[in-house]
KEKOL-51275 format. One record per residue (C-alpha): residue number from 1; x, z, y. Coordinates in pm, whole numbers, always signed. Example, Ala and Ser with C-alpha at 12.3 -4.5 7.8 and 13.67 -1.06 7.14 Angstrom:
REM residues 2
+-----+--------+--------+--------+
! seq !      X !      Z !      Y !
+-----+--------+--------+--------+
!   1 !  +1230 !   +780 !   -450 !
!   2 !  +1367 !   +714 !   -106 !
+-----+--------+--------+--------+
This chain:
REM residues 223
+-----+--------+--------+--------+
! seq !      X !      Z !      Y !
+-----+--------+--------+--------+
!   1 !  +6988 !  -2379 ! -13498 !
!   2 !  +6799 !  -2653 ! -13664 !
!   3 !  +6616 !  -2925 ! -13484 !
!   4 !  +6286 !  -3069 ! -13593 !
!   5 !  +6072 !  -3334 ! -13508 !
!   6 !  +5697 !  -3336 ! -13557 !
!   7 !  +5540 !  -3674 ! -13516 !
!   8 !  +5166 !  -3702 ! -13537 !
!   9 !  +4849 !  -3795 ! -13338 !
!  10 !  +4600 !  -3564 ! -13173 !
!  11 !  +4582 !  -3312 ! -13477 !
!  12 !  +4989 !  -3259 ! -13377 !
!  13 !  +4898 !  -3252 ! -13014 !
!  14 !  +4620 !  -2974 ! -13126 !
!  15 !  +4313 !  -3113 ! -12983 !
!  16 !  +4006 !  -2912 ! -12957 !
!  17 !  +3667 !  -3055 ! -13135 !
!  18 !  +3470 !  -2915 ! -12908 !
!  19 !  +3613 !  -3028 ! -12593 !
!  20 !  +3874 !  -3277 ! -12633 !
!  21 !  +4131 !  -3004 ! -12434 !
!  22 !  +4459 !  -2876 ! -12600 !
!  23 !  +4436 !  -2538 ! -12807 !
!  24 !  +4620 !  -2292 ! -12667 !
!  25 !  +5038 !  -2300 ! -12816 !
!  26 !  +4995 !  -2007 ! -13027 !
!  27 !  +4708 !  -2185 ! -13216 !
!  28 !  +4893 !  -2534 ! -13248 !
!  29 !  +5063 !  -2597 ! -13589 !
!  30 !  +5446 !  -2742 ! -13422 !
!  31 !  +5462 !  -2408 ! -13255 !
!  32 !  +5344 !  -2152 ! -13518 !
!  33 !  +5568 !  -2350 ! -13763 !
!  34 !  +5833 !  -2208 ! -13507 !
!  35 !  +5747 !  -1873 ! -13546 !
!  36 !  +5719 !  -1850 ! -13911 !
!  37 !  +6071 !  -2003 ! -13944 !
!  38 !  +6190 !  -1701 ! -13695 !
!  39 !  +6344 !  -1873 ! -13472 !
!  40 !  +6598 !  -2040 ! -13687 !
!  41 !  +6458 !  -2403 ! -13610 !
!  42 !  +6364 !  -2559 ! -13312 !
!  43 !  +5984 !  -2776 ! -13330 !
!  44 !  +5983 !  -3064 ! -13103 !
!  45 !  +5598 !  -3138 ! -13078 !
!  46 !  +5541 !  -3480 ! -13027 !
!  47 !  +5157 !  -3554 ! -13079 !
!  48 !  +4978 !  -3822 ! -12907 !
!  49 !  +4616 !  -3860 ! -12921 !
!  50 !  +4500 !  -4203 ! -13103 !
!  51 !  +4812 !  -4273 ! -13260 !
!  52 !  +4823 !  -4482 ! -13585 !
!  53 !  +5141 !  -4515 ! -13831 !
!  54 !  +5222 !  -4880 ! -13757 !
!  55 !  +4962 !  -5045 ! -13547 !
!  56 !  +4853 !  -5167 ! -13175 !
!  57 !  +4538 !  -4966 ! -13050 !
!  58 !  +4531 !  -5089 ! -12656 !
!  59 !  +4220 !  -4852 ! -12581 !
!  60 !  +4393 !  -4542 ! -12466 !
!  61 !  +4622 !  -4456 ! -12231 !
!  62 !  +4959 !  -4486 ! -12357 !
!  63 !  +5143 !  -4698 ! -12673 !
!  64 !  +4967 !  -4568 ! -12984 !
!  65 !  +5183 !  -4757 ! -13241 !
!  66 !  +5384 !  -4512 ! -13403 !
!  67 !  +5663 !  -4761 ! -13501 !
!  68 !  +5737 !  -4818 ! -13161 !
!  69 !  +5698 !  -4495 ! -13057 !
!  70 !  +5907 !  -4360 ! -13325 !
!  71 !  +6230 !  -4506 ! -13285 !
!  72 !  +6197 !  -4400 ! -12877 !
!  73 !  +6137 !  -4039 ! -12973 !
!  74 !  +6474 !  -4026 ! -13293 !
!  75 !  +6672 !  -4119 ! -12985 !
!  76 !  +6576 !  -3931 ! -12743 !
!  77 !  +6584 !  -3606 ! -12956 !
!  78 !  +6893 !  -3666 ! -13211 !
!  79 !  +7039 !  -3528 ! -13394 !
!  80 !  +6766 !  -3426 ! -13612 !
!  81 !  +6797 !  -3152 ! -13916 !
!  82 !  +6385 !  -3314 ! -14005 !
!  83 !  +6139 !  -3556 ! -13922 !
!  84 !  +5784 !  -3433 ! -14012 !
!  85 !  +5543 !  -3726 ! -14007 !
!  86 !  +5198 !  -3646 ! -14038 !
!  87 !  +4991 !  -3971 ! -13927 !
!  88 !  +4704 !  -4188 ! -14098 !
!  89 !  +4378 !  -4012 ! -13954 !
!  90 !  +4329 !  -4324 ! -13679 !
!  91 !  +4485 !  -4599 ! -13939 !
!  92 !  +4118 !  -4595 ! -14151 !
!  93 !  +3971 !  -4642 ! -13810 !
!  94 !  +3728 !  -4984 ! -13915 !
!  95 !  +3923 !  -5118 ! -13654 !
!  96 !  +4241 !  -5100 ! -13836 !
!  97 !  +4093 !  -5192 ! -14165 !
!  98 !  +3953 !  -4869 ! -14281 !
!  99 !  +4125 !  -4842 ! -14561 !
! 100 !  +4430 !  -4591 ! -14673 !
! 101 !  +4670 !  -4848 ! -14787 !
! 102 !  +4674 !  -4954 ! -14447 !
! 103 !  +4826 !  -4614 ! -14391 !
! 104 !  +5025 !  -4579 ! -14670 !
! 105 !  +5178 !  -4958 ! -14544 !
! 106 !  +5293 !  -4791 ! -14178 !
! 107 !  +5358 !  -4479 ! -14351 !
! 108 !  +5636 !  -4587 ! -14537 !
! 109 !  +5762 !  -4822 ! -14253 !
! 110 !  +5825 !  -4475 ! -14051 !
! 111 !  +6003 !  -4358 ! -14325 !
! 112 !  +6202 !  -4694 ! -14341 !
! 113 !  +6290 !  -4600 ! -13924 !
! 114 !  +6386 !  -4293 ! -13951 !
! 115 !  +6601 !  -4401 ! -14278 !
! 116 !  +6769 !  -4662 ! -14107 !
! 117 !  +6785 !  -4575 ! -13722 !
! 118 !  +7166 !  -4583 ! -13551 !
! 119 !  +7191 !  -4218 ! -13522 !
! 120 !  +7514 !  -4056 ! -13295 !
! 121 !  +7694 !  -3970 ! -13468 !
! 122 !  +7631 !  -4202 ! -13763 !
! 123 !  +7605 !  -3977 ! -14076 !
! 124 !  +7378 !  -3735 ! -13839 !
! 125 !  +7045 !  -3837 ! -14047 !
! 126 !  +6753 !  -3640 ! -14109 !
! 127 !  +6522 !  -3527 ! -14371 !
! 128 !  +6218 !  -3687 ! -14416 !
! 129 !  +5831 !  -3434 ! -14476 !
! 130 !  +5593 !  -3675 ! -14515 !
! 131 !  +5217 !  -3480 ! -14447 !
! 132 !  +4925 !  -3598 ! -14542 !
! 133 !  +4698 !  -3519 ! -14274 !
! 134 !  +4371 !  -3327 ! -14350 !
! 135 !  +4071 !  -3496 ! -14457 !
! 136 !  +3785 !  -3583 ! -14281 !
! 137 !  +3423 !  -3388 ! -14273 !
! 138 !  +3110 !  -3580 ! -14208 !
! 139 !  +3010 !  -3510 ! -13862 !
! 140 !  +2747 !  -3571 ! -13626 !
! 141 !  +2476 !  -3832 ! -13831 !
! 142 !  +2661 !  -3772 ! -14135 !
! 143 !  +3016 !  -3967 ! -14046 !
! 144 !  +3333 !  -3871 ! -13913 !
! 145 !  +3409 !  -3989 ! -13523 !
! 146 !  +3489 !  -4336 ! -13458 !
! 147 !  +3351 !  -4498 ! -13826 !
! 148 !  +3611 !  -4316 ! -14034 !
! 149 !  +3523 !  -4314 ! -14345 !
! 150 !  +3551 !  -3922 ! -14528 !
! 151 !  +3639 !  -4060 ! -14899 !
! 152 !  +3893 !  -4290 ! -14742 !
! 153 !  +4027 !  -3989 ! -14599 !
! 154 !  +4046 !  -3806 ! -14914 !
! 155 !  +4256 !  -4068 ! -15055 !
! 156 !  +4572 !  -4048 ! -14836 !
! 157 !  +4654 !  -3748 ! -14989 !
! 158 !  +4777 !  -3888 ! -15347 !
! 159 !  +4921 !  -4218 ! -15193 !
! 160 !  +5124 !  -4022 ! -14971 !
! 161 !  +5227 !  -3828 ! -15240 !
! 162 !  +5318 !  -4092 ! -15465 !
! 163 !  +5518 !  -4252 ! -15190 !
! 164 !  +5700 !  -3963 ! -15147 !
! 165 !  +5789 !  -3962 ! -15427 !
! 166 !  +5879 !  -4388 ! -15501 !
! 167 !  +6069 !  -4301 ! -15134 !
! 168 !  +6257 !  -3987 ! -15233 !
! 169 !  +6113 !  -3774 ! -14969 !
! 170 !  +5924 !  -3449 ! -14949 !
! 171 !  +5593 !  -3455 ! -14937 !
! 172 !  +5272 !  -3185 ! -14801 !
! 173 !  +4916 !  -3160 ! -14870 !
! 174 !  +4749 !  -3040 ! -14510 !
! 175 !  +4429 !  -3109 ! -14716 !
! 176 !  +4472 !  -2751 ! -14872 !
! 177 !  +4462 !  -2542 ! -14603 !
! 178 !  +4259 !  -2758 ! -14341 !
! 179 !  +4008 !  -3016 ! -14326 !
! 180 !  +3834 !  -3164 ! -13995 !
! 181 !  +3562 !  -2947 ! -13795 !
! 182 !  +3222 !  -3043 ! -13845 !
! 183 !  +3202 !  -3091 ! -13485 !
! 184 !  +3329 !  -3435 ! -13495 !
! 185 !  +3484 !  -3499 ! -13829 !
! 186 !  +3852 !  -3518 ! -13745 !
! 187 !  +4004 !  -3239 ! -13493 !
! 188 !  +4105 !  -2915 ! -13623 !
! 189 !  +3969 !  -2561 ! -13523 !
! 190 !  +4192 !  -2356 ! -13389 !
! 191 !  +4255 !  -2147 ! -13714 !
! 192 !  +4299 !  -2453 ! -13908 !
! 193 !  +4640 !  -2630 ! -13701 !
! 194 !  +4769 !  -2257 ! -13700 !
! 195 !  +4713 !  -2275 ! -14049 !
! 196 !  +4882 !  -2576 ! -14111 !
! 197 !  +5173 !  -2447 ! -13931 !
! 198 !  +5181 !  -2138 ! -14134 !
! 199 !  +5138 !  -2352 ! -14445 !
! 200 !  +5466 !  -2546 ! -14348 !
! 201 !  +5713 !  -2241 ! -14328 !
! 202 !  +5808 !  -2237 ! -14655 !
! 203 !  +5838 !  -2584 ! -14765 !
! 204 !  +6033 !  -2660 ! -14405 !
! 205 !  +6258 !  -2407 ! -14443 !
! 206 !  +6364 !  -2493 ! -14814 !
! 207 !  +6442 !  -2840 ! -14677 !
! 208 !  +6653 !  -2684 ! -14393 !
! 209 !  +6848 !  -2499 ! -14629 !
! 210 !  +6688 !  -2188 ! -14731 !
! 211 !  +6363 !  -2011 ! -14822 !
! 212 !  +6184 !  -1805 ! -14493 !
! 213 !  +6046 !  -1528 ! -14504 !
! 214 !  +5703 !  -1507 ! -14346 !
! 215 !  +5645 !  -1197 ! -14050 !
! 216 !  +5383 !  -1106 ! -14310 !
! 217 !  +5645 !  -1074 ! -14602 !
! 218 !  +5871 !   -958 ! -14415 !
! 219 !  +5651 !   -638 ! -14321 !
! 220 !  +5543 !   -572 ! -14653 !
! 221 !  +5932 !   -582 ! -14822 !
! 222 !  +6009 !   -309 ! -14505 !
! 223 !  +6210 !   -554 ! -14341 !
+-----+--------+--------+--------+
């Protein structure tokens, strides 16, 4: 079985706009990923609310740099088959900057972690997804929670891609099959996570070694 990591922020944790609580597993994307792939993978979900790609946010709880978090997490879980990063909604927080090259900056110095971590055994690296996370909606007064801004949030989209890309890693759009609730800008409804996990199937599993089958394609071939 293959082993997976998902690395994100609240939108991996699957945090409800509404309430701030966790949806339910069968509505979070990590997890429906897991059942699209049939089993053949294992999805480590590791989401924490708050946390940027590369930088120190001392208001919450817990370490929300991802860098430092990162490395913590490839050790504790190798050996990985896949990381999938999907980070940058809190980097164009004003008080990180604002802007998506601040993102695209710690973005590609996760990639540069999980590229050059000490794995056991030593050739035991993994692939590298890099997702850009879904945009922003204008919420309550017109902008997203916490000062985002919704066009800076549009933009991570290409520069992740094109980073990809300069990195030689594969790259996702969440953008096309989810975009924040209107609620608060940012979180995900329920349908939209479980669509980003459903959205992930096939491009995971061609990474992993081999196209999936969905349950819904799989019912309609007889299977």
């Amino acid at each position: 079985m293959k082993t997976v990591l998902a690395f994100g922020d609240s939108l991996t944790w699957g945090a409800d706009p509404a309430t701030g609580l966790r949806h339910p597993p069968e509505s979070r994307w990590p997890e429906v990923l897991g059942l699209e792939l049939g089993g053949s993978a294992k999805i480590i979900s590791e989401g924490l609310g708050g946390r940027t790609t590369c930088y120190d946010d001392h208001a919450g709880p817990a370490c929300r740099n991802g860098a430092k978090a990162l490395e913590v997490a490839l050790a504790s879980h190798m050996p990985l088959d896949l990381v999938i990063v999907m980070l940058g909604t809190n980097d164009i927080k004003p008080v990180h900057g604002g802007r998506a090259e601040g993102a695209v900056s710690g973005m590609r110095r996760l990639a540069q972690i999980v590229d050059t971590f000490p794995y056991k055994p030593s050739g035991a690296k993994p692939k590298v997804l890099i997702v850009a996370p879904p945009p922003c909606s204008p919420g309550p007064g017109g902008q997203p929670a916490a000062g985002r801004s919704v066009a800076e949030s549009e933009r991570l989209c290409q520069l992740y891609r094109t980073l990809a890309s300069e990195l030689g890693h594969a790259f996702f759009d969440a953008g096309a099959v989810a975009r924040g609730s209107e609620i608060d800008g940012v979180h995900l409804e329920a349908a939209a996570t479980a669509a980003i996990g459903r959205a992930l199937a096939a491009p995971v599993g061609a990474i992993l070694g081999g196209a999936v089958s969905t349950p819904a394609e799989e019912q309609a071939s007889g299977s």
